[in-house]
C-alpha positions in Angstrom: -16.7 10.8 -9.2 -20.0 8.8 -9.1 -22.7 8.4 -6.2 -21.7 6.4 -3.8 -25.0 6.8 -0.9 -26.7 9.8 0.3 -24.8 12.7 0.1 -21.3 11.3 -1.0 -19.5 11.0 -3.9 -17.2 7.3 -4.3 -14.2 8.0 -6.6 -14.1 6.0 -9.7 -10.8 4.1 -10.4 -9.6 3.5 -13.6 -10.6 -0.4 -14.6 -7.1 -0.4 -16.4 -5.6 0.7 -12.9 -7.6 -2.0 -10.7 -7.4 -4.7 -13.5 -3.5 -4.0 -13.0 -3.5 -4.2 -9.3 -5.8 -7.3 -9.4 -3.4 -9.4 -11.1 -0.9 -8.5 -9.7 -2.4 -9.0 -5.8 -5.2 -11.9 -7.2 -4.4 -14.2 -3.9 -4.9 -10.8 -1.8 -7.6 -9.7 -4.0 -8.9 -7.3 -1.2 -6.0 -6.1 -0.7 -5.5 -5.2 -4.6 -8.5 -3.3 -4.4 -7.5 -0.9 -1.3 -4.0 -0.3 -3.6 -5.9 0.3 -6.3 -8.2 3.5 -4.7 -4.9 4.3 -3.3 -3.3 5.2 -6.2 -6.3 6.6 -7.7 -6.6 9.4 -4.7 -3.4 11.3 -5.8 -3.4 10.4 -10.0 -3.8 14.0 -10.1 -0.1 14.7 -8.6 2.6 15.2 -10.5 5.8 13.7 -9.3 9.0 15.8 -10.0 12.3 14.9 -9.6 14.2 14.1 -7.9 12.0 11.8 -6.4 12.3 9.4 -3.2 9.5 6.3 -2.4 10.0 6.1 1.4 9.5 2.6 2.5 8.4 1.3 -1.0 8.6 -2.6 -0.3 8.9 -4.5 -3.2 8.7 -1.6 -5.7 5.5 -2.7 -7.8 2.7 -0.5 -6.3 4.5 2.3 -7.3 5.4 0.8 -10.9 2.0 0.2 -11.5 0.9 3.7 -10.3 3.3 5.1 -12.7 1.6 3.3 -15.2 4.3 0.4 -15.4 1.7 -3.1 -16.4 3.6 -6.9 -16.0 2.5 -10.1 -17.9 0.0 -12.2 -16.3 2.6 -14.9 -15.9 3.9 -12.5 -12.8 2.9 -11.5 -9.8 2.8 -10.5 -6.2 3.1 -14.3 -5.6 6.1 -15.1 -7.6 8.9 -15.5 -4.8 8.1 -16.1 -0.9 8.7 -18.2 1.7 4.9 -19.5 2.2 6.1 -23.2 2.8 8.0 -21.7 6.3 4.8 -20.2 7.6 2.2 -21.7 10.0 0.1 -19.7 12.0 2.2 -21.3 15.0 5.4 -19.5 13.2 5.0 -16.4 12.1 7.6 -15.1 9.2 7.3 -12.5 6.7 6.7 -15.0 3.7 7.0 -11.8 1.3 10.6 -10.4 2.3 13.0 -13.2 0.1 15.2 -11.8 -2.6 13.5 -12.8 -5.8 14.3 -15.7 -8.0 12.1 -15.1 -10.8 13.0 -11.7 -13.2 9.5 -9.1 -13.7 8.0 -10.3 -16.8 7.0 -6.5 -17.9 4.9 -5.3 -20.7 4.9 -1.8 -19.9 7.2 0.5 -18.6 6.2 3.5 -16.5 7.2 6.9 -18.6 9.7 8.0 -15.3 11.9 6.2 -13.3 12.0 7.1 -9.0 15.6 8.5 -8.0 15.4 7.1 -4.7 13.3 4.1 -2.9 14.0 2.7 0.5 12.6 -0.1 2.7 13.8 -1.8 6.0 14.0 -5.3 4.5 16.7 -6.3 2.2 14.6 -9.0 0.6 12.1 -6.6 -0.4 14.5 -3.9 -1.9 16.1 -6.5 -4.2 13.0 -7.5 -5.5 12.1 -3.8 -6.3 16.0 -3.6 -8.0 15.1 -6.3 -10.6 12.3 -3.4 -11.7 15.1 -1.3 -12.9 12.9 1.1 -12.1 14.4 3.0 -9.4 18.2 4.9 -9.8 19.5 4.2 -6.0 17.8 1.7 -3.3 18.8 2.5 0.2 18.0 -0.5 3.1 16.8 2.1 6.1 15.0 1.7 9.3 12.4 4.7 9.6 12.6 4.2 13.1 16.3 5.4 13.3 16.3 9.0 12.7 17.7 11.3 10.9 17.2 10.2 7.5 19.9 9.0 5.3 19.1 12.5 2.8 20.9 15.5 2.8 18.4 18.7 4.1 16.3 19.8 0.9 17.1 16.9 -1.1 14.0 16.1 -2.9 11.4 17.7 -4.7 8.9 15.0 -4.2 8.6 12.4 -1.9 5.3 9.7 -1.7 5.2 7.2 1.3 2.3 4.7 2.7 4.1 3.5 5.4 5.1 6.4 8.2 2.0 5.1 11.0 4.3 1.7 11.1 6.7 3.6 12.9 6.8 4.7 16.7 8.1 8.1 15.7 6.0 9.5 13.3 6.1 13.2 15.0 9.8 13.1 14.6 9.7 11.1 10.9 7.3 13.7 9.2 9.9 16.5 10.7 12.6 14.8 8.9 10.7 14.0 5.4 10.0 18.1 5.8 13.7 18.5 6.2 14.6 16.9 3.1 11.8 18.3 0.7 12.7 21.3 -1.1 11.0 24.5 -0.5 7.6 24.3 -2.4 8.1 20.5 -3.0 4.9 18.5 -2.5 5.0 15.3 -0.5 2.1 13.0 -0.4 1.3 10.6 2.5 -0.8 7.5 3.0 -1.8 7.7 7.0 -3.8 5.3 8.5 -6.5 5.6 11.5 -7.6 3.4 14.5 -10.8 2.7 12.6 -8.1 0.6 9.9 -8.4 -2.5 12.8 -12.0 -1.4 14.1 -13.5 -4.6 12.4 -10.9 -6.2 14.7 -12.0 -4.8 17.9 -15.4 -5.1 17.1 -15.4 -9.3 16.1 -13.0 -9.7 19.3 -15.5 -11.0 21.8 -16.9 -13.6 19.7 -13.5 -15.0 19.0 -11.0 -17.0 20.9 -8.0 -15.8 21.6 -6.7 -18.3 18.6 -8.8 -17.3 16.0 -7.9 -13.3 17.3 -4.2 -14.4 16.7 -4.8 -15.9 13.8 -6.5 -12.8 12.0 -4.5 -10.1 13.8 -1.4 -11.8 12.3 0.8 -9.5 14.7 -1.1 -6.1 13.5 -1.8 -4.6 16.6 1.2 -4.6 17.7 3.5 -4.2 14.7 1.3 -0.9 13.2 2.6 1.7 16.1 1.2 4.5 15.0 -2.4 3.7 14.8 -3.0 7.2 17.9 -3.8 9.3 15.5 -7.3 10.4 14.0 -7.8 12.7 10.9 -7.5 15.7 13.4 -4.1 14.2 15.1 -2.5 13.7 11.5 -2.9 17.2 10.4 -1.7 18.9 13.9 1.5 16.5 13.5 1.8 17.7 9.6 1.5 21.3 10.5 4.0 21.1 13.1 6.6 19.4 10.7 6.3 22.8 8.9 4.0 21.1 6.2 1.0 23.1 4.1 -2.0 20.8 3.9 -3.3 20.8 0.3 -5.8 17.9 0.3 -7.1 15.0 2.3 -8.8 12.4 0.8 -10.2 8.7 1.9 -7.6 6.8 0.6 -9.6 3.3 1.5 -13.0 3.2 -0.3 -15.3 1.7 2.3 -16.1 0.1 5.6 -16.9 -3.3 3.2 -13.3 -3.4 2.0 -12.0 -2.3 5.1 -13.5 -5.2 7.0 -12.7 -7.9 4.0 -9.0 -6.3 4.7 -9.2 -7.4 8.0 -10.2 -11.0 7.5 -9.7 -11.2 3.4 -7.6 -14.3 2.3 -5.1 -13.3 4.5 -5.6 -15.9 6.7 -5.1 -18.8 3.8 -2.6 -16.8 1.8 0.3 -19.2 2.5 -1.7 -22.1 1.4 -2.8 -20.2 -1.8 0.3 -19.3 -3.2 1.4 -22.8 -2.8 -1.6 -24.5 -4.2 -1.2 -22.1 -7.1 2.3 -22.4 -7.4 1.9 -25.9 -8.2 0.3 -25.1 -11.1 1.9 -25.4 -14.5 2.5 -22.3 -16.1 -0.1 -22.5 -18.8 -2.2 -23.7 -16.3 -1.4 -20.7 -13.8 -2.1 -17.9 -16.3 -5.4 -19.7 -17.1 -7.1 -20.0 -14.1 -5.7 -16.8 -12.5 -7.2 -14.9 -16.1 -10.9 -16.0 -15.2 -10.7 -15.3 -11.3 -9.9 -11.7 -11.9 -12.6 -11.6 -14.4 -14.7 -12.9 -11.9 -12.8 -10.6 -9.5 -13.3 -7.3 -11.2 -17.2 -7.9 -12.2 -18.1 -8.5 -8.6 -15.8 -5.5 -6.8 -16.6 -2.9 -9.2 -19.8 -2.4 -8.0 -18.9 -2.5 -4.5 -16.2 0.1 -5.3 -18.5 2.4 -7.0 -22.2 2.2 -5.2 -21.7 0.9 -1.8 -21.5 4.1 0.7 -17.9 5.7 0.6 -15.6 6.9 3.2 -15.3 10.6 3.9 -12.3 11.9 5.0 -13.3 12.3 8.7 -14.3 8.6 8.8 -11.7 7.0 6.7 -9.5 4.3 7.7 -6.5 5.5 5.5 -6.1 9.0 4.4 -4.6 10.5 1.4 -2.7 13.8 2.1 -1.4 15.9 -0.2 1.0 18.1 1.6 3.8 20.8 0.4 6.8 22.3 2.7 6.3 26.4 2.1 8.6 28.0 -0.1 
């Protein structure tokens, strides 16, 4: 831990772990970051088996948590539909089954038993990892889970606020943890869209559209505060253990809100037109460039604490 302003600490994350998630999300480069202090919030956890990554998308968050690392050539960008979205039609450009194989030059030390995700397109990009044992396409809004009671002795998700349920979700994921298995949860808060809220007024109802890109209505379970998340954890049964800011910063929060989102179709076109040589080049020196300039921000601008946090780490355990 380092200073990070009066009286707070900012976690340090490892430059081999942001330089990974960097290249991987370069386009998104804001968004690489936030993953990035993510993962380094719970490197401390060990992850037993059997294991299940509920709602894991595309698998490669997780792989590079794990310490999995791909070649430059490869990336987040690799396979989407970007030509079929305009800000006048709205399609996830990310959920396409992939045409391009992982280039990978490190494989993570464990493999996950069990990953799921609600879009097919996703799940068969995180198969060509061969990184998870069984991928199962499930809709966390349809409960119960697809697990037998006291399945797993782990489970990791970032993903249970998207649903409408999330009372009724965490009482399932408690169901199918062993007895003293951990779980650990990514959970955001209302303050995630704040930035959104609070640049409202000077936008038109366009430009709002434009930068919400569907958010505040798709992310459901954005009710709940730090308070709210650990009276619903305790009532699935679950033993708090830690909670930690999982998002570094109201800086990166509010570049997360407007970031490169906006122009990310037309990036990953521009810079798919690139010849390969060409591609690995250029992308190379902008994550140089990337990682001198965020590093800093990371590490000295005033941190989060967990009571103001936009995303919260929780490390939880059912009782034995």
């Amino acid at each position: 831990w380092r200073p990070g302003g009066p009286g707070r600490r900012a976690l340090r994350v490892d430059p081999v772990l942001l330089r990974g998630f960097l290249d991987l999300y370069w386009l998104r480069p804001e968004y690489g970051v936030l993953l990035a202090h993510r993962s380094a919030t719970w490197r401390d956890v060990a992850i037993p088996r059997p294991c299940l990554d509920l709602s894991t998308g595309d698998g490669t968050a997780t792989f590079l948590h794990c310490g999995g690392r791909f070649a430059r050539a490869f990336d987040f960008f690799c396979d989407t539909r970007a030509d079929a979205f305009s800000h006048d039609h709205f399609v996830d450009i990310y959920d396409v089954s992939p045409g391009h194989a992982p280039e990978v030059t490190r494989r993570p030390a464990m493999r996950w038993d069990v990953g799921t995700d609600w879009k097919q397109g996703l799940l068969d990009k995180a198969a060509n990892l061969r990184f998870f044992e069984r991928l199962v396409c499930h809709d966390n809004n349809v409960l119960p889970l697809p697990f037998g009671t006291e399945t797993f002795a782990f489970v990791y998700s970032n993903a249970l606020y998207w649903t409408d349920n999330s009372a009724a979700l965490l009482r399932e994921v408690s169901r199918i943890l062993r007895p003293d298995a951990q779980a650990v949860f990514q959970l955001a808060t209302p303050a995630i869209l704040e930035p959104l809220r609070r640049w409202r007024p000077v936008l038109s109802e366009r430009a709002f559209s434009i930068l919400d890109r569907q958010r505040s209505r798709e992310m459901r379970g954005l009710d709940a505060d730090r308070a709210e998340w650990e009276r619903r954890l305790q009532a699935a049964g679950l033993r708090i253990e830690a909670v930690r800011p999982a998002w570094p910063n109201q800086f990166f929060t509010d570049a997360w809100n407007v970031g490169t989102r906006t122009l990310a179709h037309l990036l990953i076109r521009m810079a798919r037109a690139l010849r390969r040589d060409d591609y690995v080049r250029v992308k190379a020196e902008w994550v140089d460039i990337l990682v001198e300039v965020v590093t800093p921000l990371l590490e000295r601008l005033p941190p989060f604490t967990a009571d103001d946090a936009a995303d919260l780490t929780f490390v939880v355990r059912r009782p034995g």
